[in-house]
PyMOL commands that place a pseudoatom at each C-alpha (Angstrom):
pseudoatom trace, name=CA, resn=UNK, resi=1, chain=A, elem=C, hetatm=0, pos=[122.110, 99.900, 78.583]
pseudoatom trace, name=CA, resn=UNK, resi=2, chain=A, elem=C, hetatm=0, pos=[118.827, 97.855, 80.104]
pseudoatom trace, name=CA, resn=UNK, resi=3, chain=A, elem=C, hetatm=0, pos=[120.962, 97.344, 83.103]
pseudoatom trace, name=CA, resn=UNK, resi=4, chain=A, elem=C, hetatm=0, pos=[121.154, 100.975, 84.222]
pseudoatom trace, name=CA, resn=UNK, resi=5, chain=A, elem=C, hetatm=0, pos=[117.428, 101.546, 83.969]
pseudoatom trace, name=CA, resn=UNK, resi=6, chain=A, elem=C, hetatm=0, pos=[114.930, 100.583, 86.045]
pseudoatom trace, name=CA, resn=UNK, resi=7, chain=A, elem=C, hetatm=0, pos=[111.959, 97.875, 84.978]
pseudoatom trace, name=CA, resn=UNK, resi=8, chain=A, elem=C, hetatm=0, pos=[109.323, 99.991, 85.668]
pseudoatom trace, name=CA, resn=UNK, resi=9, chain=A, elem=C, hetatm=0, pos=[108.415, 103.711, 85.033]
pseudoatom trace, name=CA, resn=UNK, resi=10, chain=A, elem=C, hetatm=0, pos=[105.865, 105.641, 87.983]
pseudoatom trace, name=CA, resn=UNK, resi=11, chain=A, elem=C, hetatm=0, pos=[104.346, 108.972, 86.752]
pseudoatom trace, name=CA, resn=UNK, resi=12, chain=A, elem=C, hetatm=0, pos=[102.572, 111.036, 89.323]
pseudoatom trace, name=CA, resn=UNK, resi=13, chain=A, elem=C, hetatm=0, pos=[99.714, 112.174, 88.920]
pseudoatom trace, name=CA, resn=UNK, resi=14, chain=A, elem=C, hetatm=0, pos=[97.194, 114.074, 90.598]
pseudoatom trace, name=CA, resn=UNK, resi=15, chain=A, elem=C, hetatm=0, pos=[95.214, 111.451, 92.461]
pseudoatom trace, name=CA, resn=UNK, resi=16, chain=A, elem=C, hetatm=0, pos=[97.885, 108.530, 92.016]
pseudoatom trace, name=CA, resn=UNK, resi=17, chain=A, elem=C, hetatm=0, pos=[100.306, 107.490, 89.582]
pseudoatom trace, name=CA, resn=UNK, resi=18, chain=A, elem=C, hetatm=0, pos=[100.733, 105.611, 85.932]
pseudoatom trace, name=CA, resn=UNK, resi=19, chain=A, elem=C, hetatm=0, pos=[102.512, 102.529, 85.791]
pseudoatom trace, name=CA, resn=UNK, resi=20, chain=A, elem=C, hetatm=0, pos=[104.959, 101.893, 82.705]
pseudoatom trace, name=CA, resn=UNK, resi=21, chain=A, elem=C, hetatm=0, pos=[106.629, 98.926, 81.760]
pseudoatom trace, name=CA, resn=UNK, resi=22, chain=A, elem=C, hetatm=0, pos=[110.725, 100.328, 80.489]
pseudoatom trace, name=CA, resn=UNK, resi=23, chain=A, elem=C, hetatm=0, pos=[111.270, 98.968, 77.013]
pseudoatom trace, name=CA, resn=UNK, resi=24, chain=A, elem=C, hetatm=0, pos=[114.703, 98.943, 75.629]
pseudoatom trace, name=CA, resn=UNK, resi=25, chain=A, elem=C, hetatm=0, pos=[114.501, 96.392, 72.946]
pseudoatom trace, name=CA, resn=UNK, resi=26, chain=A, elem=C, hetatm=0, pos=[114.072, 98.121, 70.133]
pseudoatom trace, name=CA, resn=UNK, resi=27, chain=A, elem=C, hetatm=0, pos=[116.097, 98.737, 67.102]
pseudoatom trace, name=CA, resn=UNK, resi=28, chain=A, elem=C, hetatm=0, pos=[116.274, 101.975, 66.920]
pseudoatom trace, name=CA, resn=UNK, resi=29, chain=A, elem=C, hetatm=0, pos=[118.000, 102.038, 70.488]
pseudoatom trace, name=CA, resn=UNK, resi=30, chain=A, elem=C, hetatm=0, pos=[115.183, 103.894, 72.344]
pseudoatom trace, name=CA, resn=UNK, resi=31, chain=A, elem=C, hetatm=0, pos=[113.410, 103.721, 75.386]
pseudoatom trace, name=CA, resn=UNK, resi=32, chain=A, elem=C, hetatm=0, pos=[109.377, 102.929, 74.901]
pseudoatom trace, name=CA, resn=UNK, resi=33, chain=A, elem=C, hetatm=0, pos=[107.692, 103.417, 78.033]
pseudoatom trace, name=CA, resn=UNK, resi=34, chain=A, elem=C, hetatm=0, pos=[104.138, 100.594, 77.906]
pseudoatom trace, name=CA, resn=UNK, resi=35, chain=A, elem=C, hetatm=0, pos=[101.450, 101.723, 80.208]
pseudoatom trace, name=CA, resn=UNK, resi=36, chain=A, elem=C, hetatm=0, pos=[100.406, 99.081, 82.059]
pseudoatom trace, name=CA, resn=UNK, resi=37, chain=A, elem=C, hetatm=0, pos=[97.817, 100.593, 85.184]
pseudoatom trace, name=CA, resn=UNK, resi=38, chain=A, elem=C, hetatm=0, pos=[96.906, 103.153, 86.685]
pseudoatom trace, name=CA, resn=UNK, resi=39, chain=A, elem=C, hetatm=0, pos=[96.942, 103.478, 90.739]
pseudoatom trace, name=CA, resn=UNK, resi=40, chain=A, elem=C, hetatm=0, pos=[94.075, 106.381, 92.137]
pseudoatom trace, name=CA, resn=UNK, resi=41, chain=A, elem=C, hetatm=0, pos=[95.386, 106.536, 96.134]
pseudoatom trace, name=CA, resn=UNK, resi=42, chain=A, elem=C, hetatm=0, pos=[92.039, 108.094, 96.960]
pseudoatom trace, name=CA, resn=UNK, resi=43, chain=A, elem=C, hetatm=0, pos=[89.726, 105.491, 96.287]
pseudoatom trace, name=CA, resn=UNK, resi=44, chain=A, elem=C, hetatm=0, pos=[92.191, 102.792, 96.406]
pseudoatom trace, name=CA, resn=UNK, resi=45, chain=A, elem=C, hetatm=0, pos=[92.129, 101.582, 92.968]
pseudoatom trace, name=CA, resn=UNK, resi=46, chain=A, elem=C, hetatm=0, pos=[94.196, 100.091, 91.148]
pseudoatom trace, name=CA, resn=UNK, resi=47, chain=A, elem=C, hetatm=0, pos=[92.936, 99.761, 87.146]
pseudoatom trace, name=CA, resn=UNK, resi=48, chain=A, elem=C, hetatm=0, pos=[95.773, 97.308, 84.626]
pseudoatom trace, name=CA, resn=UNK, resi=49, chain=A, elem=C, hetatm=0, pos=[95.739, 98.298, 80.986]
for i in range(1, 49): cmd.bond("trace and resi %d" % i, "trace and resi %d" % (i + 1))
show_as sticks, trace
zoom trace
């Protein structure tokens, strides 16, 4: 199953996006999505969590 999904998750938001890390490890057989930054295109940041 990890090899049909992509490593990483983008969410768009209004000024950039969220960057998740795709988790399929778990027991349970689900997908956890770990934030790991977020990207503001208007200032040029880029903040990791």
């Amino acid at each position: 199953m990890s090899g049909d999904l992509p490593d990483y998750y983008f969410s768009i938001r209004e000024n950039g996006a969220a960057v998740f890390r795709v988790d399929t490890e778990n027991r349970q057989r689900r997908i956890e999505l770990d934030q790991i930054a977020l990207v503001n295109v208007n200032k040029g940041e880029v903040k990791p969590s």
